[in-house]
C-alpha positions as CSV (number, residue, x, y, z in Angstrom):
1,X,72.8,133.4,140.0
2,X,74.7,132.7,143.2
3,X,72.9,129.9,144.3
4,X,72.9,128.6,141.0
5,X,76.8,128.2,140.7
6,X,77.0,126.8,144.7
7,X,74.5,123.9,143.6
8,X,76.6,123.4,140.5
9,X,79.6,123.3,142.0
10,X,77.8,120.8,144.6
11,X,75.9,118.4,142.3
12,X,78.1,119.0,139.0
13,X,79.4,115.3,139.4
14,X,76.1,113.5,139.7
15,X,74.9,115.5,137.0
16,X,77.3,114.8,134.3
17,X,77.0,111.0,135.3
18,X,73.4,111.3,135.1
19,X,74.0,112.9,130.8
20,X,77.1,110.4,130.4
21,X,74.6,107.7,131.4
22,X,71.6,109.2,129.3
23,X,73.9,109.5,126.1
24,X,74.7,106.4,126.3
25,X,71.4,104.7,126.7
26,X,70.2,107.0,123.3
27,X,73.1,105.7,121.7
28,X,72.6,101.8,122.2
29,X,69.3,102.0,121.5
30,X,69.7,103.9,117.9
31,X,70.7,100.6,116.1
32,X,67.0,99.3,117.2
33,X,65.4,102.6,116.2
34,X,66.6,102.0,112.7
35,X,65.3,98.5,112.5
36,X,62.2,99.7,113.2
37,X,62.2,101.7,110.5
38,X,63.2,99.6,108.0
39,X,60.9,97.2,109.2
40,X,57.8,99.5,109.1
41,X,57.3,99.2,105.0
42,X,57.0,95.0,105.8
43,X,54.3,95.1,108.3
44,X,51.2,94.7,105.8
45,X,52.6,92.2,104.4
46,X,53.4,90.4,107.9
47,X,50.4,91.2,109.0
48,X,48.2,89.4,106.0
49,X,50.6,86.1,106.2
50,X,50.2,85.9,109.6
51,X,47.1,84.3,111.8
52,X,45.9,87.5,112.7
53,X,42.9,88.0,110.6
């Protein structure tokens, strides 16, 4: 537990830029998540209008 709290204390910086950064990656890319959902219920019919088959 003691080395655990002195590499804490030593990378505890870089590691909660690393999360900020990750959190906010997730978070930008939600708005496209939903999109794809919503667009999943019009791909048969994209699929049939387009040149495809």
């Amino acid at each position: 537990m003691q080395i655990f709290r002195f590499e804490w204390k030593q990378a505890r910086k870089y590691i909660l830029i690393w999360a900020v950064t990750l959190a906010v990656c997730i978070f930008s890319m939600t708005p496209v998540y939903y999109g794809m959902v919503e667009a999943a219920g019009t791909l048969p019919t994209g699929f049939a209008q387009g040149g495809f088959f």
